[in-house]
VEXLUMTOR-740908 format. One record per residue: x, y, z of N, C-alpha, C in turn. Coordinates in pm, whole numbers, padded with zeros to 5 digits, always signed. Example, Ala and Ser with C-alpha at 12.3 -4.5 7.8 and 13.67 -1.06 7.14 Angstrom:
# residues 2
+01319-00569+00780+01230-00450+00780+01320-00330+00780 +01285-00225+00708+01367-00106+00714+01290+00003+00787 
# end
This chain:
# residues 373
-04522-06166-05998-04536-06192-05854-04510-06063-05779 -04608-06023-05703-04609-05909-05586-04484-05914-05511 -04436-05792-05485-04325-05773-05373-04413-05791-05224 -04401-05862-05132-04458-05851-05003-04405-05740-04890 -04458-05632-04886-04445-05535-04770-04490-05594-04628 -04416-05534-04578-04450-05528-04395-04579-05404-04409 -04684-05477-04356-04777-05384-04294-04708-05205-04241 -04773-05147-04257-04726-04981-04198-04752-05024-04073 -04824-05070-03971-04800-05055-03840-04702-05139-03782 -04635-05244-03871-04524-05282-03818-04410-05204-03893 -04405-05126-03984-04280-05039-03995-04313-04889-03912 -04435-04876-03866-04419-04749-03764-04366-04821-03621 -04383-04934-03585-04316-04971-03467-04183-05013-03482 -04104-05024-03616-03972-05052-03588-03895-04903-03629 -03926-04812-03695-03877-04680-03709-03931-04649-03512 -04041-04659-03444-04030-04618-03313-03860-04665-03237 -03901-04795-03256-03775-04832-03169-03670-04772-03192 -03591-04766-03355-03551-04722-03378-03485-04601-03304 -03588-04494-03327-03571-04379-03244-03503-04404-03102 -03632-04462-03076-03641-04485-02895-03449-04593-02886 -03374-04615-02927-03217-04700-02929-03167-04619-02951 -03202-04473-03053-03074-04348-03101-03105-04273-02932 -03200-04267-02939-03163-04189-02743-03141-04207-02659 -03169-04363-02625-03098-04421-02550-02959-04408-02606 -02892-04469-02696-02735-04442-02755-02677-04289-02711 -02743-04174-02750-02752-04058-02711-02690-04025-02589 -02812-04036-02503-02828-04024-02333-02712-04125-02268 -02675-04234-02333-02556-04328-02255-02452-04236-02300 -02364-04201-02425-02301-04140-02455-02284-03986-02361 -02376-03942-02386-02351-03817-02309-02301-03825-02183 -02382-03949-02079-02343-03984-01963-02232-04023-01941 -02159-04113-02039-02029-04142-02032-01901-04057-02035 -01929-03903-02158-01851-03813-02127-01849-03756-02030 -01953-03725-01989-01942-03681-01817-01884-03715-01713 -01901-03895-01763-01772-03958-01612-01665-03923-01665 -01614-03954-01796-01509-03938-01838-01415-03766-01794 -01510-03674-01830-01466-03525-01793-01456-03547-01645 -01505-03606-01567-01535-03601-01416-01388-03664-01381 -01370-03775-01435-01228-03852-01421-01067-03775-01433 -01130-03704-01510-01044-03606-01552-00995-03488-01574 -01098-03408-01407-01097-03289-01443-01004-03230-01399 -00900-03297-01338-00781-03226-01294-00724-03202-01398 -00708-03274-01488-00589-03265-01621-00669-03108-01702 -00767-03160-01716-00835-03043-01795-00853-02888-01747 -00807-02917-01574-00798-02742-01498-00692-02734-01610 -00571-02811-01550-00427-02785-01608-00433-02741-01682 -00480-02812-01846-00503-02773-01964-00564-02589-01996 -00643-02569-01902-00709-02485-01910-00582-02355-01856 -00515-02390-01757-00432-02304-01706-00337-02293-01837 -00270-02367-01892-00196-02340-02011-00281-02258-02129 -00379-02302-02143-00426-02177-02190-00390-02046-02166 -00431-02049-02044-00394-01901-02010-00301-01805-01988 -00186-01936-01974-00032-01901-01991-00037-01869-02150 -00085-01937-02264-00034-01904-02375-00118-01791-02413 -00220-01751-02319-00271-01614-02351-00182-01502-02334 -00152-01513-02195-00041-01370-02136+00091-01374-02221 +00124-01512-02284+00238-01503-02376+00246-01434-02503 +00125-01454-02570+00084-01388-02690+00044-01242-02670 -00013-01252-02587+00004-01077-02585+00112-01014-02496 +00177-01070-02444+00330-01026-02432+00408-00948-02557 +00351-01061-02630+00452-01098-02778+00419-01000-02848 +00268-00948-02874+00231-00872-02977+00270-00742-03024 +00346-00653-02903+00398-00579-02916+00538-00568-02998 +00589-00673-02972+00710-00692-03061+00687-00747-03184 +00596-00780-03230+00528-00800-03315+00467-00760-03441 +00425-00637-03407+00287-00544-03457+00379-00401-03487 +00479-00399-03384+00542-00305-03366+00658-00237-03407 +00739-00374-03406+00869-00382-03408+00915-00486-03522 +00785-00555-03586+00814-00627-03694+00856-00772-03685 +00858-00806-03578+00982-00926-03588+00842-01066-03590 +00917-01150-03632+00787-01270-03637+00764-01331-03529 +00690-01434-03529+00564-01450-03476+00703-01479-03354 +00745-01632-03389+00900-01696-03290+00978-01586-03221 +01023-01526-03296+01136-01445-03237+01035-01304-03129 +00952-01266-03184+00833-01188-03114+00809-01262-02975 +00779-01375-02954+00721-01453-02872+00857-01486-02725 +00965-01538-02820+01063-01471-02694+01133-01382-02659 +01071-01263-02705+01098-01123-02686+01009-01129-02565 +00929-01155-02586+00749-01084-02490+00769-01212-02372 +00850-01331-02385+00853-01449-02288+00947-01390-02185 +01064-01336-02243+01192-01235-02216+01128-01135-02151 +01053-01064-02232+01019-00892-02123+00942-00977-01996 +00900-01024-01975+00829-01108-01888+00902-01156-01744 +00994-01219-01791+01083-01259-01700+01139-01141-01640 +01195-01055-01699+01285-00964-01683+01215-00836-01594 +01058-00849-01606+00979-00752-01513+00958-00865-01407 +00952-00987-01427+00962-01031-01274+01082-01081-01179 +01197-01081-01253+01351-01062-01216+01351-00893-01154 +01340-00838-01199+01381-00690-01167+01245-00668-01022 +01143-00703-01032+01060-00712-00945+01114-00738-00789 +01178-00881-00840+01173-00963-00688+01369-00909-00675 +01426-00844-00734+01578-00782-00720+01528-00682-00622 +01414-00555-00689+01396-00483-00590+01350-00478-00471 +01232-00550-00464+01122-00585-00330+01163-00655-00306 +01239-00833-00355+01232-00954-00294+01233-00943-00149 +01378-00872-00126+01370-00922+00017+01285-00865+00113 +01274-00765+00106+01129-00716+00172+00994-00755+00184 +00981-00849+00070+00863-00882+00051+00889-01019+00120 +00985-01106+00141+01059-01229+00187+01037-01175+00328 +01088-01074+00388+01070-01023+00564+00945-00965+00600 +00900-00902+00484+00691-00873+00520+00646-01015+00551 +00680-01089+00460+00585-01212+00494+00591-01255+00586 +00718-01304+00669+00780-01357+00757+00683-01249+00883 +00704-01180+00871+00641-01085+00990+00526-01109+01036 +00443-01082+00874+00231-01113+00849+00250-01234+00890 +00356-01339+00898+00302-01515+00951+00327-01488+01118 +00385-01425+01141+00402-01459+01275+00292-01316+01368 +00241-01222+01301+00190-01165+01331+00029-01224+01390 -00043-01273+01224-00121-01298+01193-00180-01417+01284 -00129-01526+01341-00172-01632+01458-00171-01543+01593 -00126-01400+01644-00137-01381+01770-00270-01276+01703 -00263-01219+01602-00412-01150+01606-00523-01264+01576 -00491-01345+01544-00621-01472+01542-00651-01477+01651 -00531-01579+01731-00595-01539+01880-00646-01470+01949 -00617-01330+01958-00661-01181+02052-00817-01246+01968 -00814-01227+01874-00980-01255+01792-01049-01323+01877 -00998-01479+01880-01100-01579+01935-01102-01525+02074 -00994-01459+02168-00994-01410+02292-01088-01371+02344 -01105-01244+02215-01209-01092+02297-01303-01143+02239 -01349-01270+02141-01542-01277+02113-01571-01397+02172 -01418-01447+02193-01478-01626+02264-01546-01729+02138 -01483-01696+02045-01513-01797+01938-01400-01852+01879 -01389-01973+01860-01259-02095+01836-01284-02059+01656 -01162-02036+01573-01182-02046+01411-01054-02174+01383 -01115-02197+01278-01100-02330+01225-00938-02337+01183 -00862-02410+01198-00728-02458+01156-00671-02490+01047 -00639-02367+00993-00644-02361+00882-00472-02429+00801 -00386-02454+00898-00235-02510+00833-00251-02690+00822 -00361-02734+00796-00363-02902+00807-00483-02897+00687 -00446-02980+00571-00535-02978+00458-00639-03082+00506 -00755-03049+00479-00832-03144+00477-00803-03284+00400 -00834-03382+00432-00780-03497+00350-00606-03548+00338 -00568-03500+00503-00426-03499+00484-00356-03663+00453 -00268-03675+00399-00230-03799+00346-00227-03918+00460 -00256-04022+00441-00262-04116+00572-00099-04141+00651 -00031-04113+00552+00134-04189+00600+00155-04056+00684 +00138-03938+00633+00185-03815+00721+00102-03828+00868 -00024-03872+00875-00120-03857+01014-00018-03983+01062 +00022-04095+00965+00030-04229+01050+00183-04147+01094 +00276-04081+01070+00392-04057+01067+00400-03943+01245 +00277-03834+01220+00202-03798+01297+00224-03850+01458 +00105-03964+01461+00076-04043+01578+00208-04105+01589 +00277-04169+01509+00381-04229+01548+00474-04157+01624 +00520-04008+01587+00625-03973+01696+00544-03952+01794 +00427-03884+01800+00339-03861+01950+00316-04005+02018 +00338-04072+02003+00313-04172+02097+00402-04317+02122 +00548-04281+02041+00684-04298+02097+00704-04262+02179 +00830-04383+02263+00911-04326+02310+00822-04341+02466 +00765-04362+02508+00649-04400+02613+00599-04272+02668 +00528-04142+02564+00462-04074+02561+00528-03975+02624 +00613-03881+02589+00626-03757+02640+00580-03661+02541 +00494-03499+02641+00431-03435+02583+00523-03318+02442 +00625-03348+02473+00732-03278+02373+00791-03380+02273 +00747-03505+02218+00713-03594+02131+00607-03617+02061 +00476-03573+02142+00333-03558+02068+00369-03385+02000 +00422-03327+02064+00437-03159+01991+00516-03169+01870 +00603-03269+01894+00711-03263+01736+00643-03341+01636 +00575-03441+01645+00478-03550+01554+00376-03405+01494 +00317-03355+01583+00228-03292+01553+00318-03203+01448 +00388-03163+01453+00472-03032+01350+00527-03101+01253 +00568-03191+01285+00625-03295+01146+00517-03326+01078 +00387-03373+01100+00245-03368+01034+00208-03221+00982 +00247-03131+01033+00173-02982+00933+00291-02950+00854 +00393-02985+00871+00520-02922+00794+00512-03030+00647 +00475-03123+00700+00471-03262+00588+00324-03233+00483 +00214-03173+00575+00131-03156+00459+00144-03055+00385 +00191-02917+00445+00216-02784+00358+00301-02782+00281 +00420-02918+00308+00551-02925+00195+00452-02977+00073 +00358-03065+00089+00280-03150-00013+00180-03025-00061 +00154-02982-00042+00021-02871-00081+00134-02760-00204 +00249-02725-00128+00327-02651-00194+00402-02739-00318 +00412-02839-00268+00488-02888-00410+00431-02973-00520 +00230-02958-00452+00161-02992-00587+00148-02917-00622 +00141-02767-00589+00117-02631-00647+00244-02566-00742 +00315-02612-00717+00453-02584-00773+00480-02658-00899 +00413-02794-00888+00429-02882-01043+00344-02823-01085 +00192-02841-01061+00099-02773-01118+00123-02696-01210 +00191-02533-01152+00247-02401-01196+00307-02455-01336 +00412-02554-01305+00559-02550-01405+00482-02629-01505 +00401-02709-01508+00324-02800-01571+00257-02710-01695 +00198-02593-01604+00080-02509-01662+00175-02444-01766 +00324-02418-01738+00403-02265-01807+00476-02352-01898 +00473-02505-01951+00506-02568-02036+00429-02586-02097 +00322-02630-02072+00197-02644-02144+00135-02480-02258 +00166-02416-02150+00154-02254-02232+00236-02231-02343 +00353-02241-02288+00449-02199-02442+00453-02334-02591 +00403-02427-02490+00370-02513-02629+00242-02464-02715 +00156-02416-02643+00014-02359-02726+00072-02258-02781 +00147-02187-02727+00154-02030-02768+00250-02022-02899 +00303-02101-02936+00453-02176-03026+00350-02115-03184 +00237-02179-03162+00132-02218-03308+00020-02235-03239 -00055-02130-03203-00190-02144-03152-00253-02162-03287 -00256-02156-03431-00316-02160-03491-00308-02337-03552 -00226-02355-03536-00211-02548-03540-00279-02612-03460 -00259-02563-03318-00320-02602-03217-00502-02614-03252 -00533-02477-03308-00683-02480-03331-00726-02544-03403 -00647-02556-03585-00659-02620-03658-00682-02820-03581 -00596-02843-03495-00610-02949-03525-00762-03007-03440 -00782-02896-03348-00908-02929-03238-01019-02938-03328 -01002-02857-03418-01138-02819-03524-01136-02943-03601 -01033-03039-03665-01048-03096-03742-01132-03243-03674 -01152-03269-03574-01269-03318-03495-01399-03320-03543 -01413-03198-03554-01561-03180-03626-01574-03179-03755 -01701-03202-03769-01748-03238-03900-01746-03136-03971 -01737-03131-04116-01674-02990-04234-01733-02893-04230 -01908-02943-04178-01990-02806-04199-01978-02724-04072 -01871-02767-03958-01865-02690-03876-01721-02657-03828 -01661-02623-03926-01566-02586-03948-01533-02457-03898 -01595-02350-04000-01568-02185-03987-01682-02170-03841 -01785-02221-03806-01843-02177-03687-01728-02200-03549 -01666-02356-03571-01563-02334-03504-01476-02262-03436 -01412-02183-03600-01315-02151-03574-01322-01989-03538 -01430-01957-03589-01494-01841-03532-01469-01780-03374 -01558-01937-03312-01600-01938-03148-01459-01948-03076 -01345-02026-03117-01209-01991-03076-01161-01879-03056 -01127-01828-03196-01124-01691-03207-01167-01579-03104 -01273-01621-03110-01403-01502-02983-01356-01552-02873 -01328-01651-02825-01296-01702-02690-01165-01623-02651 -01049-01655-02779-00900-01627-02780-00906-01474-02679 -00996-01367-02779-00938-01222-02762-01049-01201-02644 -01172-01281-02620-01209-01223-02449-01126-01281-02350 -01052-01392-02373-00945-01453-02251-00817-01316-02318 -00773-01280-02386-00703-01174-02382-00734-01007-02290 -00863-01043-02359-00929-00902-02257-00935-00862-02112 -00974-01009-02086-00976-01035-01941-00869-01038-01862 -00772-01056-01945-00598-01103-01847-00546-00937-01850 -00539-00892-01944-00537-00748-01936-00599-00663-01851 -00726-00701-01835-00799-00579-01717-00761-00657-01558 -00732-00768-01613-00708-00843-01464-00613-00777-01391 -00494-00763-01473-00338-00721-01443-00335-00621-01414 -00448-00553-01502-00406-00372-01455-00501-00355-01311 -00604-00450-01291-00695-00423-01140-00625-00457-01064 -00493-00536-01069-00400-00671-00965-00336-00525-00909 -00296-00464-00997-00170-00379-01027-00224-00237-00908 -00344-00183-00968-00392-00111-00885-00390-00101-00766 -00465-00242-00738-00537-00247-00570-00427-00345-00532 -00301-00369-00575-00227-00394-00466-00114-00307-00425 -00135-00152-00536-00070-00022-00532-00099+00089-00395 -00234+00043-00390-00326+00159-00323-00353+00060-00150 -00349-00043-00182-00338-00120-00078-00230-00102+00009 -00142-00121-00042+00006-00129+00031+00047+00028+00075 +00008+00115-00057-00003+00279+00077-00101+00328+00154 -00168+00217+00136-00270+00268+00231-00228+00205+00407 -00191+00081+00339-00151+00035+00495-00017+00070+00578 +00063+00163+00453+00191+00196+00504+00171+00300+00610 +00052+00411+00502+00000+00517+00585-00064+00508+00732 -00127+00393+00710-00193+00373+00866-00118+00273+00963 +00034+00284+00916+00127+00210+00960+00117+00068+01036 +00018+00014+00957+00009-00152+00996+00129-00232+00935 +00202-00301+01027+00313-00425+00931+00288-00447+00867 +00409-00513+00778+00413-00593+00682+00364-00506+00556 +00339-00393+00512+00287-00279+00445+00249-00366+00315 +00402-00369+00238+00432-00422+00097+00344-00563+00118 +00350-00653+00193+00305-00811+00225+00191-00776+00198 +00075-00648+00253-00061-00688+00281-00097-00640+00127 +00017-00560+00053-00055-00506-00073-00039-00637-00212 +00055-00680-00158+00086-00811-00204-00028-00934-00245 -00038-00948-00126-00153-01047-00106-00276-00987-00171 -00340-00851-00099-00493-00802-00188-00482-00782-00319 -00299-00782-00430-00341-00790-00557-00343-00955-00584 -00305-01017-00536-00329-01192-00554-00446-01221-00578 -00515-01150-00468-00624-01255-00468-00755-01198-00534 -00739-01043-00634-00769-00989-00698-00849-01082-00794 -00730-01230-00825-00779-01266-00975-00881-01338-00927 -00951-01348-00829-01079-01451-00761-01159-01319-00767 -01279-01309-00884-01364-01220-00864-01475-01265-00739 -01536-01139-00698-01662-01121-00641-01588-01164-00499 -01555-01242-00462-01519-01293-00313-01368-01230-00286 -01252-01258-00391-01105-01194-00353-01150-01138-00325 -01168-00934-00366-01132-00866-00219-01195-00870-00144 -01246-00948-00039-01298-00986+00076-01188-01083+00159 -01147-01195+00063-01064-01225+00131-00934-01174+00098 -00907-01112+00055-00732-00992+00102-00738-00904+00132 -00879-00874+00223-00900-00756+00335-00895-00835+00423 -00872-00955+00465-00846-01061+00587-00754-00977+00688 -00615-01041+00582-00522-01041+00688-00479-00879+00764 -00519-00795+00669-00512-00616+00709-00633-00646+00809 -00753-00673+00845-00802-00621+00910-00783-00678+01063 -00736-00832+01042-00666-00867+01170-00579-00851+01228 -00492-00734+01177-00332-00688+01211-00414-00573+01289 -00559-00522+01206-00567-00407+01262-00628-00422+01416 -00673-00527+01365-00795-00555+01496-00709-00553+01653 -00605-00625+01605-00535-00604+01744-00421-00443+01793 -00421-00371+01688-00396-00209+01701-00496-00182+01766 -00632-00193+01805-00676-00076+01808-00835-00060+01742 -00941-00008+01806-01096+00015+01724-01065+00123+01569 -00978+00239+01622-00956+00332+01534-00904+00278+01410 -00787+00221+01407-00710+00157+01310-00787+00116+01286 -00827-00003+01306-00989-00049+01217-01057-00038+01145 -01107+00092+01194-01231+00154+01137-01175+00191+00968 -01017+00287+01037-00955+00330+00894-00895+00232+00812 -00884+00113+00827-00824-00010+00756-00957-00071+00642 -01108-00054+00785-01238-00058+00644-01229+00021+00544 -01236+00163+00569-01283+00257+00528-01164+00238+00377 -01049+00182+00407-00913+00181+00310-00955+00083+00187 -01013-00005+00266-01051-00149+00185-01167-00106+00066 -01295-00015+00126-01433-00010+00071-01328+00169-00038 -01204+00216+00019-01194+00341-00055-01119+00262-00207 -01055+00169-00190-00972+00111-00278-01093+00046-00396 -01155-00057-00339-01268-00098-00400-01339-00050-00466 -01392+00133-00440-01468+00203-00521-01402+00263-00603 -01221+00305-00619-01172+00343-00722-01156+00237-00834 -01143+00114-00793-01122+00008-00877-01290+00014-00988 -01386+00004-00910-01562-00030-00961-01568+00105-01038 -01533+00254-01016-01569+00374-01066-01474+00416-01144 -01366+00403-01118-01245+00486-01206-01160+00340-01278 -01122+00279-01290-01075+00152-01337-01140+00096-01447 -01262+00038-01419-01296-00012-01447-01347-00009-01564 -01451+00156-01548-01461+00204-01687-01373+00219-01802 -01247+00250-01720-01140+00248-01861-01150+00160-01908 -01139+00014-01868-01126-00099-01883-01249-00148-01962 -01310-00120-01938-01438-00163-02001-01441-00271-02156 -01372-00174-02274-01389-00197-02357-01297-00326-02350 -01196-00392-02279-01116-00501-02299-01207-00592-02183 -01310-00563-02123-01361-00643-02008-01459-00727-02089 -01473-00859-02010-01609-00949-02033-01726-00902-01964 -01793-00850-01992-01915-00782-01901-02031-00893-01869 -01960-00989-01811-02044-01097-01734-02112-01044-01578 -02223-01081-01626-02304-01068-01445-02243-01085-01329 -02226-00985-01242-02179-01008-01095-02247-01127-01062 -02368-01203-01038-02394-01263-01020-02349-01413-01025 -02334-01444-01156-02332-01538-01266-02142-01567-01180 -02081-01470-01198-01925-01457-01139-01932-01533-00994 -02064-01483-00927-02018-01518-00781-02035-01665-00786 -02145-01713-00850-02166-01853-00879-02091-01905-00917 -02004-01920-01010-01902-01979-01086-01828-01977-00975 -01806-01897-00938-01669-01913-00837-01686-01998-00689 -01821-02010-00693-01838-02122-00559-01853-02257-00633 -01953-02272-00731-01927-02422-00777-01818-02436-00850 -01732-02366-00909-01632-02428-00978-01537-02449-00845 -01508-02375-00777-01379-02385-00643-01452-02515-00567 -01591-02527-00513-01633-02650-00484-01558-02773-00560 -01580-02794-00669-01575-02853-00748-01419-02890-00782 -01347-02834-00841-01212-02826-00849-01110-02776-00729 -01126-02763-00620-01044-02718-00544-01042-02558-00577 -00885-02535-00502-00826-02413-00503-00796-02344-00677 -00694-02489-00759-00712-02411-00874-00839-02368-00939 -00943-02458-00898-01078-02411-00975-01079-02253-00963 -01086-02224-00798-01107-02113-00772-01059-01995-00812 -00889-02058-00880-00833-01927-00909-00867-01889-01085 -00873-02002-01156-00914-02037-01273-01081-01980-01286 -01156-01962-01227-01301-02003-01186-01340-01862-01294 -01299-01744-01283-01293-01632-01355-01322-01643-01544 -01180-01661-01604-01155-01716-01700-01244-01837-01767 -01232-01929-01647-01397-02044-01737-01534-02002-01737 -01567-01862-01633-01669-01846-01650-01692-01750-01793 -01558-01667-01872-01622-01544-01981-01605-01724-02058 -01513-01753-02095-01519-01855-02198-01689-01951-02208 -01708-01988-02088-01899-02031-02084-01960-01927-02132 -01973-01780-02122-02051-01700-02081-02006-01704-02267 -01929-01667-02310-01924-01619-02467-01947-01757-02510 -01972-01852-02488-02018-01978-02582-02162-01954-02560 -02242-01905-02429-02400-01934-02397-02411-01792-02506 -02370-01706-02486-02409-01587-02538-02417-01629-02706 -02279-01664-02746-02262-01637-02935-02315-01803-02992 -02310-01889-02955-02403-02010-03018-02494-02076-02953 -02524-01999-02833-02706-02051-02815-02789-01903-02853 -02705-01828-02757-02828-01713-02754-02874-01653-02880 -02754-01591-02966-02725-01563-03095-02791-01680-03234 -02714-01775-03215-02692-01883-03358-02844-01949-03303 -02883-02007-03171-02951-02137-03194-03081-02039-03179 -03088-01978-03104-03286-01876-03050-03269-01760-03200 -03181-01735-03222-03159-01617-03305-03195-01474-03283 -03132-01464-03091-03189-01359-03085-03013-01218-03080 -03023-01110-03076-02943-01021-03110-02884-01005-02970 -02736-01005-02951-02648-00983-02824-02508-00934-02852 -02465-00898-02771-02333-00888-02785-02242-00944-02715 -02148-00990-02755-02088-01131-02738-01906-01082-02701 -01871-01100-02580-01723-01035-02516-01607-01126-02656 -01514-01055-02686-01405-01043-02794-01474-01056-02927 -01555-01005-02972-01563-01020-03114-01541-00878-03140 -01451-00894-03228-01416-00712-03322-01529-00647-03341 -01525-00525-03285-01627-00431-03285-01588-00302-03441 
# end
């Protein structure tokens, strides 16, 4: 007796479907990680910031390390130690100065806003009230302003109890954030190689060493990058601060302060930590001015010409471009930490598009930021 087959055009229409259910399965899946990452992309900045803490930790460490012999543990709070101890000795010397610059640049900085909107007749936006301020603080807000059967020095204190209430909240999510991020770091940094091991063991065997490879490459361009970062921070908030001492604008140390901060926001920082210098200047004076640009664009070109090149060989040589982008949709996207983070996720994208699409999947020849040369 014959075995009875299904006709071939009814097994080419059930291998179709087939197909046509694995992509649908596919395409739902994919969609689902997406809400899922979307749900969760605050945790995953975080995550990402500990990274980067256990980057600056490890190469803290390496010197005591490589150098001095001592293992990986005892190395690690050596380099956690020198760490502290350059930012203890830091804020011993400057603190308080840098505590009375600030104080100065805040109270400075709202009467040169004003003179601003004065002499062009244009209103700028209010910038001490977060967008999305919490409802109990607005309801807390209106409530003293309109106690008490309305006096105008009851709507003035509501109103200040509402900006003092959201900047305490802005500061003390930024503050967990921070402490969140510098626990999270020294736990990676403890056994980054456990840590990898166990991410890798996720994937399937044959992708194992490609894995652990692309870590690797990621590890020493997020090393590269924190290094040239520190030494550009270091620079232009060196040359900043004598520059403004020289052209004797307040707050000297404060304004050099701030332009190495905001250093770590490529393509847009120094633009914005030539802000607050040029509105101190604006109300000195056209001259001051002029020399406060001229300070900003002189600082900028030692950083792009003389800096940089040194730097080179530890830099991610990602597109100015590609940088400015990242840094508007990721800060869109994630807020403020995006923005400050926005740097760092872009070499880590940029060395995954580069070493396993451009490289592994087209097979075409590139060079790819941290791989040993």
């Amino acid at each position: 007796m014959t075995e009875q087959r299904p006709p071939p055009s009814a097994t080419g229409g059930q291998e179709a479907e087939t197909a046509f259910l694995r992509r649908v399965l596919i395409v739902t899946a994919v969609a689902a990680l997406a809400l899922l990452v979307w749900a969760v992309r605050g945790a995953l900045l975080l995550l990402f910031g500990a990274v980067v803490v256990a980057v600056l930790l490890l190469a803290a460490a390496r010197p005591f390390r490589d150098r001095l012999g001592l293992r990986q543990g005892l190395a690690l709070v050596a380099g956690g130690g020198a760490v502290l101890a350059v930012l203890a000795l830091a804020t011993w010397l400057v603190g308080s100065q840098v505590r009375a610059q600030v104080e100065v640049l805040g109270q400075r900085l709202p009467e040169a806003t004003r003179s601003l909107e004065q002499r062009f007749g244009i209103e700028l936006p209010d910038l001490s009230q977060k967008e999305g301020q919490d409802a109990a603080v607005q309801a807390a807000s209106r409530a003293a302003g309109s106690g008490g059967g309305g006096g105008g020095g009851l709507s003035e204190l509501g109103d200040a109890v509402g900006r003092i209430a959201a900047f305490g909240a802005v500061v003390l999510d930024a503050l967990s954030a921070l402490l969140l991020a510098v626990i999270g770091g020294m736990y990676l940094a403890v056994d980054p190689a456990g840590q990898r091991r166990g991410l890798i063991a996720l994937l399937p065997q044959s992708q194992h060493r490609r894995a652990e490879d692309f870590l690797e490459t990621c590890g020493r361009a997020l090393n590269g990058w924190l290094l040239a970062t520190l030494a550009s921070m270091a620079a232009v908030g060196t040359l900043v601060g004598l520059g403004a001492w020289a052209l004797g604008l307040p707050a000297a140390l404060a304004l050099g302060l701030f332009a190495a901060l905001t250093e770590i926001v490529p393509v847009i920082g120094p633009i914005i930590g030539a802000v607050p210098a040029l509105l101190l200047a604006l109300g000195a004076g056209g001259s001051t001015l002029l020399w406060t640009v001229l300070l900003f664009i002189a600082v900028q070109q030692v950083e792009s010409n003389l800096l940089q090149p040194l730097l080179q060989k530890r830099m991610a040589d990602v597109p100015p471009v590609l940088l400015l982008l990242s840094v508007v949709a990721v800060g869109t996207i994630l807020g403020v930490g995006g923005l400050v983070l926005a740097a760092p996720i872009t070499v880590v994208a940029f060395v995954a598009v580069q070493k396993l699409y451009v490289r592994q999947t087209l097979g075409n020849p590139t060079e790819v930021p941290g791989e040993k040369g």
